[in-house]
N, C-alpha and C positions, 0 to 999 in steps of 0.2 A: 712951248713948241708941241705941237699935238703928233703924238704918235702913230705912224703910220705901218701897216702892214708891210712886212718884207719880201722881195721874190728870192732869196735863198732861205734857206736853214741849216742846220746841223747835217752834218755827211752830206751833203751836195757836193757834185764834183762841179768847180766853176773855174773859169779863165779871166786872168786881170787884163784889164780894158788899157790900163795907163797907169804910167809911173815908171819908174827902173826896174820893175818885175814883170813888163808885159809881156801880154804871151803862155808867162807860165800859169799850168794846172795845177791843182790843189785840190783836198776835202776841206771843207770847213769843220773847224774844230770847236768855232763858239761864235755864236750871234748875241751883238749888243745892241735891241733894239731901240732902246730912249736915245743913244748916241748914236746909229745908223753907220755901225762896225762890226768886222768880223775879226777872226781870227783865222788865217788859211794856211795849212799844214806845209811848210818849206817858200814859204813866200811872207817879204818882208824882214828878212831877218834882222833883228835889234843887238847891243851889245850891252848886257847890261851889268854893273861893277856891283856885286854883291858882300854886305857889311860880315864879317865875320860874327861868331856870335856862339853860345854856348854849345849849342846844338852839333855845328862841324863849323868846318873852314870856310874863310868868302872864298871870292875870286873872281872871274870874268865870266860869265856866259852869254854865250850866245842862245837868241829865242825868236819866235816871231812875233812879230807886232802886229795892231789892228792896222786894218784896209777900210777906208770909206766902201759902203756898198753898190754904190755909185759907179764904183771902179770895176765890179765883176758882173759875170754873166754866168748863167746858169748854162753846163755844156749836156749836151743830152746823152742819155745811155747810148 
């Protein structure tokens, strides 16, 4: 798949197009451009079960997930 340029980036304030989050505003926090994904600050939220481990304790957290880029738009200053 040939990679293609993105219309967001990093800190862009953008708005989800579709899905169970539309509507809401975000920064983006990480663009995955080979896989045509982001990362949007408080949108998406995932539940992810974390292994215990030397370091500290597991447990449950919540985080955000990628969004196809597909799904957002760029909102203007």
């Amino acid at each position: 798949m040939a990679q293609r340029k993105l219309h967001i980036k990093k800190n862009d304030t953008v708005v989800v197009l579709s899905g169970q989050d539309r509507g809401k505003q975000g920064v983006v926090l990480e663009v995955f451009p080979k896989k045509q994904r982001a990362i949007v600050e408080g949108v998406h939220i995932v539940t992810r079960h974390l292994r215990p481990n030397q370091a500290g304790q597991g447990g449950i957290v919540e985080r955000e997930g990628t969004i196809h880029v597909s799904n957002l738009k760029k909102v203007d200053a």
